[in-house]
Phi, psi and omega in degrees: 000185200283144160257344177257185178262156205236139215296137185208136175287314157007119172284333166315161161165176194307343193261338170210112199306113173270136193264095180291167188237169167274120192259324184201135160212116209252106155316111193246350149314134171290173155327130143123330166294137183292334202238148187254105189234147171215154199245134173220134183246121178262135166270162201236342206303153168060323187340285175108013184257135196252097198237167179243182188285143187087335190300197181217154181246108170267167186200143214223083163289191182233171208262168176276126182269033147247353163272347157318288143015298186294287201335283168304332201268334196294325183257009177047064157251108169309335182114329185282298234317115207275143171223165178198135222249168173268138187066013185286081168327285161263141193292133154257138165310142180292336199292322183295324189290304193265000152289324185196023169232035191181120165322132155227024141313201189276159208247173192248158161007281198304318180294331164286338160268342159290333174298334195263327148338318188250336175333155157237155183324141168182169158315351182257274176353275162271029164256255242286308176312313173335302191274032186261359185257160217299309151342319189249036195285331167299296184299312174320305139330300187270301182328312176282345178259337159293330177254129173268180197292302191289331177303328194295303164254017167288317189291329195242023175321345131338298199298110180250107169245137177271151203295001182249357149311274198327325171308305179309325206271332231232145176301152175280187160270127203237155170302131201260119237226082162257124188302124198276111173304002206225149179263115177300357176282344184250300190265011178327338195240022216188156174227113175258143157247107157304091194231146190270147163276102181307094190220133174195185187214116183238134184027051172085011174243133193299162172227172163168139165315138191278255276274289211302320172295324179317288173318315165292306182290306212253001190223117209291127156324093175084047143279082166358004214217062175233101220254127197236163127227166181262135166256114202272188184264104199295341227251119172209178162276165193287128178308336137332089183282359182265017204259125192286154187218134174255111208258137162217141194175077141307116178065207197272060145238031153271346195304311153344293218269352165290312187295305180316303182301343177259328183267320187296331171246015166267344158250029146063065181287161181244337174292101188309150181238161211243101184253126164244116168250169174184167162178199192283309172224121233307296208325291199259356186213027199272052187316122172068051170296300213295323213277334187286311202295298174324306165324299151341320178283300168301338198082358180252357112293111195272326158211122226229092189243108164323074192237127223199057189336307194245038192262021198168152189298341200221107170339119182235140197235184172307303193303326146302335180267354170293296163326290207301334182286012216291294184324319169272338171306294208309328180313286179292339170302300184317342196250006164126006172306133220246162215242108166250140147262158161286062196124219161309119187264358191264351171222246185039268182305305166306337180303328183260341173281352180244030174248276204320309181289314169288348156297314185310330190285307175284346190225329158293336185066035187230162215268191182285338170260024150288308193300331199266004170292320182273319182321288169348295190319284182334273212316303185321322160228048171052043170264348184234104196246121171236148164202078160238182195200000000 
């Protein structure tokens, strides 16, 4: 996703936050669904910050203060306790520290071996030594990823830390970043986000993602306290409105391409446009169904290729409805067509980049390093666009 902050006459910006309010937040997952997905419109109003189509909207949540709470009762802290954070003008109370400066999720290496450093012998103790050895770099992994800040210390009862050792230890809490769904040609004043909602169970305790819950749980409709900024974007549209776009944007790596798709027809684009959406299932997970379908209707989607992994026996993704289209993708490419992804980088985004390529071969005539030659070519000259993360 985007990383930097994006040039603003705005006084807002990443070091200092306009604290925005949430205006409407909507379950967009059906009954039924595995997944908890919701469209949230953050207001902008009086800010004076400003995005194009591709930025991101960053947020700077607060951590939950019952697990803080669990935090503080672990270590018999009342919460007043002065801490002084690096780069800090002043000492904040920890509770404060650990409400909205500081990671308090899963920990890194370095935080388990200074933990063990104080540790007294025990069964915990030498199960967490063990995956320290270079051999066990896997188990180790998954051991850290299971565990949060409060499991260490329930699991480490002995270890007693002053509160300002604990600081030195712990990650900041850094801000989380989404791609805006929404087209400033519509929306100026206002940002919609499309976000999966984090909720899962690692050793018998509930989890949940901070930014998403923040937003969902913890933060009142029109309530100030969403401290926000625009990040800008590598990732946009061709400035050419006849340049035909090809969309791929699975689960909430559609949010883009609803904003691309609001600006392309409020400035009348003439360039057809291609949207491959997907998830698990049409019934329940058909995000912004009525408004795509309408496009569809209207004509400003020309084609609407659909993939709905668990709607049928044998798993179907976007990169597959890419294939089975090869010809006419290739078709549109050939003809000046500009190629965006969406979403997951870690199967997704690679899935549809080696689709991209067996089309240039089967349908481009071209062998294997001629394809991965034009592939190159796109991205060099941004005809080829990723924002996954």
């Amino acid at each position: 996703m985007a990383t930097e902050t994006q040039a603003s006459p705005s006084q807002y910006d990443k070091d200092n936050p306009f604290p925005a309010t949430i205006s409407e937040n909507k379950l967009l997952s059906g009954e039924g669904s595995k997944k908890e997905t919701r469209h949230f419109v953050v207001e902008l109003g009086g800010s004076g910050l400003s995005y194009a189509c591709g930025d991101s909207l960053g947020i700077y949540p607060t951590n939950n203060p019952e697990q803080v709470q669990e935090l503080l009762n672990s270590q018999d802290w009342t919460g007043g306790e002065s801490v002084q954070l690096p780069k800090d003008d002043s000492p904040i109370p920890i509770k404060i520290a650990l409400m909205s400066r500081l990671a308090i999720g899963d920990q890194s290496k370095k935080f388990l071996q200074s933990l063990l450093e104080r540790a007294a012998d025990s069964p915990a103790k030498s199960e967490a030594e063990a995956l320290l050895a270079p051999e066990k770099r896997e188990e180790l992994k998954s051991y850290l990823e299971e565990r949060h800040l409060i499991d260490y210390m329930l699991a480490f009862p002995d270890v007693r830390w002053e509160p300002q050792e604990l600081i030195g230890e712990l990650k900041r809490l850094t801000p989380r970043l989404y791609s805006i769904a929404s087209s400033p040609t519509r929306h100026p004043v206002c940002t919609h986000l499309t976000v999966a909602i984090v909720r899962y169970e690692t050793l018998g305790r509930q989890r949940e993602g901070v930014c998403t819950t923040f937003m969902t749980d913890r933060v009142g409709i029109g309530q100030p306290c969403v401290p926000v900024f625009i990040a800008s974007s590598h990732f946009g549209l061709p400035e050419d409105g006849a340049t035909e776009v090809i969309m791929v944007g699975p689960g909430t790596g559609i949010a883009p391409f609803r904003a691309f798709l609001q600006e392309r027809e409020d400035k009348k684009c003439s360039g057809r446009n291609w949207l491959f959406f997907g998830d698990q299932h049409q019934k329940t997970d058909y995000l912004y169904r009525e408004e795509f379908e309408a496009w569809q209707q209207s004509g400003h989607i020309a084609n609407l290729s659909l993939a709905f992994s668990r709607d049928q026996a044998e798993k179907i993704y976007v990169q597959h409805r890419m294939l089975e289209k090869g010809k006419e993708l290739w078709e549109w490419m050939d003809g000046g067509a500009h190629f965006y992804v969406c979403g997951d980088a870690k199967r997704m985004a690679a899935d549809v980049d080696d689709a991209l390529h067996q089309i240039a071969r089967e349908h481009g005539g071209m062998d294997e390093e001629a394809a991965k030659s034009w592939v190159k070519q796109l991205r060099r000259d941004k005809r080829y666009q990723r924002d996954v993360y």
